[in-house]
Each structure stands twice: as C-alpha cells, then as structure tokens.
VOFIMAR-462794 format. One record per residue (C-alpha): residue in three letters; x, y, z. Coordinates in nm, 2 decimals. Layout:
BEGIN
+-----+--------+--------+--------+
: res :      x :      y :      z :
+-----+--------+--------+--------+
: ALA :      X :      Y :      Z :
...
+-----+--------+--------+--------+
***
This chain:
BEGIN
+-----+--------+--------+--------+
: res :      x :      y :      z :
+-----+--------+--------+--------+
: UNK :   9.64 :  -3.49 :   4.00 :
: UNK :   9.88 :  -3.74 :   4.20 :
: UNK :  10.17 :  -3.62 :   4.39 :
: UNK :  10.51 :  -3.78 :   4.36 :
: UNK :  10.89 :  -3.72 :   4.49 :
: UNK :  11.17 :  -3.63 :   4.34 :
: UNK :  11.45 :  -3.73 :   4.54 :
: UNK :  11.77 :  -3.50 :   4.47 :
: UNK :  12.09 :  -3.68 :   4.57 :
: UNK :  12.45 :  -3.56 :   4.52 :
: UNK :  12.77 :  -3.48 :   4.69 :
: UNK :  12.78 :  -3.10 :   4.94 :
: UNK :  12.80 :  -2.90 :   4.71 :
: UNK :  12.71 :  -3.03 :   4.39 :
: UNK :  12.41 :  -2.77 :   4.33 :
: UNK :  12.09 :  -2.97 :   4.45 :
: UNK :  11.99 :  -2.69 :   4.65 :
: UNK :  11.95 :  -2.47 :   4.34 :
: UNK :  11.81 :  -2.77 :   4.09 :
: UNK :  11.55 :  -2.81 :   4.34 :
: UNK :  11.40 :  -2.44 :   4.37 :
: UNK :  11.44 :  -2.40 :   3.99 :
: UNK :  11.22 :  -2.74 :   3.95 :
: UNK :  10.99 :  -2.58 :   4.21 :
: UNK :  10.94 :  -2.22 :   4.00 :
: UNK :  10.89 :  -2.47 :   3.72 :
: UNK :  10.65 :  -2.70 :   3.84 :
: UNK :  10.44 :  -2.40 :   4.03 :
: UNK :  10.41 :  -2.23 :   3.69 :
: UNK :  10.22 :  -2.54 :   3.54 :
: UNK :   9.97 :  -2.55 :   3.82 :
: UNK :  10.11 :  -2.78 :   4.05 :
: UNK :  10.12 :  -2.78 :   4.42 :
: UNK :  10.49 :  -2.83 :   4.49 :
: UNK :  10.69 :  -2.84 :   4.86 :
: UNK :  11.09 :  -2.83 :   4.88 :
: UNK :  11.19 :  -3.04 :   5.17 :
: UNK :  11.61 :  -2.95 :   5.21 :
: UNK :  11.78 :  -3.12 :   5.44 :
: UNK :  12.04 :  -2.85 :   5.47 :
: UNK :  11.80 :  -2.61 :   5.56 :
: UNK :  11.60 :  -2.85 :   5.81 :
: UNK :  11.90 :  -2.94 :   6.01 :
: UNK :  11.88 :  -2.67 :   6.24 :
: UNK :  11.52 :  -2.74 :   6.31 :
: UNK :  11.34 :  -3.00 :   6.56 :
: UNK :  11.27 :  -3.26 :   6.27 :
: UNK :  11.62 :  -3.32 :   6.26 :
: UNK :  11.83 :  -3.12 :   6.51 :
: UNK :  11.87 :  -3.41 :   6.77 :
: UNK :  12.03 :  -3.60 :   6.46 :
: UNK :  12.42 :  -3.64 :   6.42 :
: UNK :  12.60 :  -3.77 :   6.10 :
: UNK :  12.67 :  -4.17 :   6.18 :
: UNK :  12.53 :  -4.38 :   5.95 :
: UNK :  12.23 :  -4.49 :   6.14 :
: UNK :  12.14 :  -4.09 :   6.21 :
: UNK :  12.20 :  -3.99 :   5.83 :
: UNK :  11.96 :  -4.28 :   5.74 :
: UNK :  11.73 :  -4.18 :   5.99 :
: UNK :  11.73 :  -3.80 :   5.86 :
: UNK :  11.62 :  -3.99 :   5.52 :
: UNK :  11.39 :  -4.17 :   5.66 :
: UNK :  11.18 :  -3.85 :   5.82 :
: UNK :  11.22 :  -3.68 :   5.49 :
: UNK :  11.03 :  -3.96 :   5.30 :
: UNK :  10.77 :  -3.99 :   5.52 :
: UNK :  10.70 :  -3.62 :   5.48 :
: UNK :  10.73 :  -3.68 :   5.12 :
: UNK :  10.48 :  -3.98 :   5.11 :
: UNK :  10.23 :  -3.78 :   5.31 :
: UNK :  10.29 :  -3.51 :   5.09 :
: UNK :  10.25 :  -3.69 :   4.77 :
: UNK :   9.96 :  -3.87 :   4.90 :
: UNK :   9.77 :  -3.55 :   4.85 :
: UNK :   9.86 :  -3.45 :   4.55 :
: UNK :  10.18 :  -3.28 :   4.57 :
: UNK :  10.50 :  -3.29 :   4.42 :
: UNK :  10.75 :  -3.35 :   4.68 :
: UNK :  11.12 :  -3.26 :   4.58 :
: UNK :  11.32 :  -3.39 :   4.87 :
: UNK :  11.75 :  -3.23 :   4.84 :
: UNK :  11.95 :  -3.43 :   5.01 :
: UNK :  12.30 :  -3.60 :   5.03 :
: UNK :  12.13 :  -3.94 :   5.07 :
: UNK :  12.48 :  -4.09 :   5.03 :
: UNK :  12.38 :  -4.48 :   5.10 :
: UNK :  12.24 :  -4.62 :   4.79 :
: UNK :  12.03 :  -4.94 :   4.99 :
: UNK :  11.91 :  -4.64 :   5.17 :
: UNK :  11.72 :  -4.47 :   4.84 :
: UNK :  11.66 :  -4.83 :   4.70 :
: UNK :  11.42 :  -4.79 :   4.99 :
: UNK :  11.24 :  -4.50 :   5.00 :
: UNK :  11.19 :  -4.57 :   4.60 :
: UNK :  11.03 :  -4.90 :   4.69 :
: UNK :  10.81 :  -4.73 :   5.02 :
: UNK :  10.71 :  -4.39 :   4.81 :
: UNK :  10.64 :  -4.61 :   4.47 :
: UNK :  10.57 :  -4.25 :   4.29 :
: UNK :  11.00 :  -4.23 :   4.31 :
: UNK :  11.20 :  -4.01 :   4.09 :
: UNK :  11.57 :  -4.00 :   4.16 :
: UNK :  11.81 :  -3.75 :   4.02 :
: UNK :  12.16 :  -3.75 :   4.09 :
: UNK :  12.36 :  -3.36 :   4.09 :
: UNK :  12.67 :  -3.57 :   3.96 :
: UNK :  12.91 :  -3.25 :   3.95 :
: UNK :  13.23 :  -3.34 :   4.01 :
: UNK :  13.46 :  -3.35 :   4.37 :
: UNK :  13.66 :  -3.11 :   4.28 :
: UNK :  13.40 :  -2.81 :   4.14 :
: UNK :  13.18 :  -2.93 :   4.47 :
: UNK :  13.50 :  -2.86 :   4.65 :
: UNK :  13.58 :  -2.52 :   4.48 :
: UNK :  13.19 :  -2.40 :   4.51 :
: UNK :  13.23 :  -2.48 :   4.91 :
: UNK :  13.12 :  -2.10 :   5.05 :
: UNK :  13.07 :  -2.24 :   5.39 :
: UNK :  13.44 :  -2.41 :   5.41 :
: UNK :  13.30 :  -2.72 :   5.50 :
: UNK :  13.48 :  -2.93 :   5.24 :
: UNK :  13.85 :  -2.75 :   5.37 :
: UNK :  13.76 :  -2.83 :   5.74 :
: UNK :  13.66 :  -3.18 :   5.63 :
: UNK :  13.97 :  -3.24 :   5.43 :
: UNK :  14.19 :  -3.06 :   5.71 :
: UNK :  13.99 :  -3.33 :   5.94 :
: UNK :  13.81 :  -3.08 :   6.13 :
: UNK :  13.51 :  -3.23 :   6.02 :
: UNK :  13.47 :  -3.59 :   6.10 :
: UNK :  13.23 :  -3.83 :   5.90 :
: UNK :  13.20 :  -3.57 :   5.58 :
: UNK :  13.06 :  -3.73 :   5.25 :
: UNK :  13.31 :  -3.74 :   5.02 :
: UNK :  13.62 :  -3.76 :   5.22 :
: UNK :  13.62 :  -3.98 :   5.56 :
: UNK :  13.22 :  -4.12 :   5.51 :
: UNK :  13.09 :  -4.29 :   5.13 :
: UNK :  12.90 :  -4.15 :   4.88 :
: UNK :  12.75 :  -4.43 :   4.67 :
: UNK :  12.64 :  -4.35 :   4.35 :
: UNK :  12.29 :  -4.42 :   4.19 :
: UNK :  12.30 :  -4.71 :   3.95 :
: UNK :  12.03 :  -4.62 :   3.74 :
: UNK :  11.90 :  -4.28 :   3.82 :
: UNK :  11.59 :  -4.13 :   3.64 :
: UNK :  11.81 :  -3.83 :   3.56 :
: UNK :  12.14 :  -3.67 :   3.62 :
: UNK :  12.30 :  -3.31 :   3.63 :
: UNK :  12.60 :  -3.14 :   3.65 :
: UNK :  12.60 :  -2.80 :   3.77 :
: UNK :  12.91 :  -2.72 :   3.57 :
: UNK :  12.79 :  -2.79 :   3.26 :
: UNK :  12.42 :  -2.67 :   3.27 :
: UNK :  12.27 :  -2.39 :   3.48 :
: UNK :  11.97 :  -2.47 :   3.71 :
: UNK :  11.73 :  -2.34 :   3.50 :
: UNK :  11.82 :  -2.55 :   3.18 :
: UNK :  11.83 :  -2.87 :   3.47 :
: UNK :  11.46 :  -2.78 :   3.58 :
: UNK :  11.39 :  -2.75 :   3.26 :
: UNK :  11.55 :  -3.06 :   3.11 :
: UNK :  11.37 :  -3.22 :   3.41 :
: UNK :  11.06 :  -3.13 :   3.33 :
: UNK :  11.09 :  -3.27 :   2.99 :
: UNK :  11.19 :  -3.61 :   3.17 :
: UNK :  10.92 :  -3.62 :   3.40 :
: UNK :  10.66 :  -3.58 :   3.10 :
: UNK :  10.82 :  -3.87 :   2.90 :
: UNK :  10.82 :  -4.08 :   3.25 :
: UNK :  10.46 :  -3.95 :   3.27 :
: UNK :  10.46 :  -3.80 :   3.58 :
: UNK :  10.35 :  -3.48 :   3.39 :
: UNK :  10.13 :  -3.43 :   3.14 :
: UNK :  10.22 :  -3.13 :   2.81 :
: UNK :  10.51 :  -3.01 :   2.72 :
: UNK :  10.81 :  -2.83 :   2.84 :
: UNK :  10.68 :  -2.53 :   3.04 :
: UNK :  10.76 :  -2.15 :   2.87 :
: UNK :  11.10 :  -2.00 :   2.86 :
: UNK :  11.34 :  -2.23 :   2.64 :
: UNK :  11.20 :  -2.41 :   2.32 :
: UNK :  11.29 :  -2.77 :   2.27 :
: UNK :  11.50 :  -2.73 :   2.02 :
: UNK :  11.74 :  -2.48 :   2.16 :
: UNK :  11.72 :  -2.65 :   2.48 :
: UNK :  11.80 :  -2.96 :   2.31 :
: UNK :  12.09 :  -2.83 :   2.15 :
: UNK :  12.23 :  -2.66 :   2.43 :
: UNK :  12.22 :  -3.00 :   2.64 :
: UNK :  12.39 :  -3.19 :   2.37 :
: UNK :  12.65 :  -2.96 :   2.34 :
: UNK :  12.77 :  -2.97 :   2.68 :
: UNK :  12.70 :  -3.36 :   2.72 :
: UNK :  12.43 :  -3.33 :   2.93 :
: UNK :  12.25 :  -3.62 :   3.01 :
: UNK :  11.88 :  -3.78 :   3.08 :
+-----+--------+--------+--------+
***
C-alpha cells in the first residue's frame, strides 16, 4: 500500500491535535500503518528545540516535519503531520515536494480557539507576553483550496476522522468504505446539519 501525508493546518487551538489521533485510531483500525508527527509535542525535543518562532525558524520546523513525512510515506505509511503551518507558500511546498499531499485545514474560529486556550497562551499573546503568536502579532494565511476542512465546534473529532476517511476514499487515497462506528447516512446527516464541510 503507498503512504501519504496529511498535513493538518489551523490556528493554536483550533483542535488539530485531537483530529489527528482520531484519524490515527481510524486509519490503524483499517490496517494501515500510521505515525502522528505534532509539532506541539516535538518542540521540546532535539528535532526542533534549537528552533525559535521567526519566520525563517517556523518554516524550517515545517520543513523537518515533511522530510520525516516523505521518508515516512515512502514506505508505506500514512503520515499525519499537526501543525500551525501558518505560511501558505510554505504548504504550497511541501504539497509539491511530498506529491502524495492531503491538506486539511481545523478552520475553528479565533474566538472558540481563544476560549479552548488551557495553556493561556492566547491571553499572554494578546497581553503581549508572547511575541510573534499566530493569530495576533504573526499571520495565519489560510488554505485556498484545502482537500478538507473542520471546525471543532461544530463536529466532534470522531465524526472529523470519520468524515475524513470518507474524503480520503473518494480522493483515493483509501480503498472501501467508511470504517465501523457511524453509518453513512447518519454521518451524513449529522454533517449537513451542522454545515460541515468536505
């Protein structure tokens, strides 16, 4: 089976963390191999602890995570990559380097991102305490034509993976149907209800 990334871009915040290991649990359940690279969680580490947050560092930091996704991928696993990724020329890319390139943008709004903030980043960034914070003194640019986009306000992780899963099959990145848990149809309904979108 070939690998590919997903590439999991959003404000702090916005739930990528949580899409991500839901997608995982998923994607494990159909047999895949699957590894969650979170840039959260790696920047305490030596792949990116010398790394600061200018502009040139944040794309460096991007940079490392797809070549661990490409290697990855090269062998057959799905690489889900969560990170704030904020320059858009940045994921253009990595897209045209990792060629096997899903992106999905965690498009919850500022103000739940702010509101879901349990590590008071977001207040010490507003407050300026935090200098070059995405979202309030350094850009986030949106995707222009992401392969997928979630709101963590308006769908729960699971029904994200799940919805997910149902766009990676029709982008044939996966092969069968939705894995067990939530039929089509209710999922479907659900998603439609709250706006969700593919």
């Amino acid at each position: 089976m070939k690998g590919f990334t997903v590439w999991i871009t959003g404000l702090p915040g916005s739930g990528k963390s949580e899409l991500a290991q839901a997608l995982a649990k998923r994607l494990s359940e159909r047999g895949r191999s699957v590894e969650v690279i979170d840039s959260g969680a790696l920047r305490g580490t030596p792949l990116a602890s010398s790394l600061g947050f200018s502009r040139a560092e944040r794309v460096q930091n991007n940079r490392r995570h797809g070549f661990a996704a490409k290697l990855l991928s090269k062998n057959g696993v799905v690489a889900i990559v969560s990170a704030v990724s904020p320059y858009r020329d940045t994921r253009e890319g990595l897209r045209a380097e990792l060629e096997r390139f899903v992106e999905v943008h965690v498009n919850t709004p500022k103000a739940a991102c702010i509101d879901r903030d349990a590590k008071g980043v977001w207040k010490k960034a507003l407050a300026g305490e935090i200098r070059d914070f995405t979202g309030v003194d350094d850009p986030y640019e949106e995707p222009l034509a992401a392969e997928f986009a979630f709101d963590i306000t308006t769908t729960t992780p699971e029904e994200g993976a799940v919805a997910l899963i149902r766009r990676l099959v029709k982008l044939e990145y996966l092969t069968g149907t939705t894995s067990p848990g939530l039929t089509e149809d209710s999922l479907r309904e659900h998603l439609e209800g709250v706006g969700f979108s593919e």
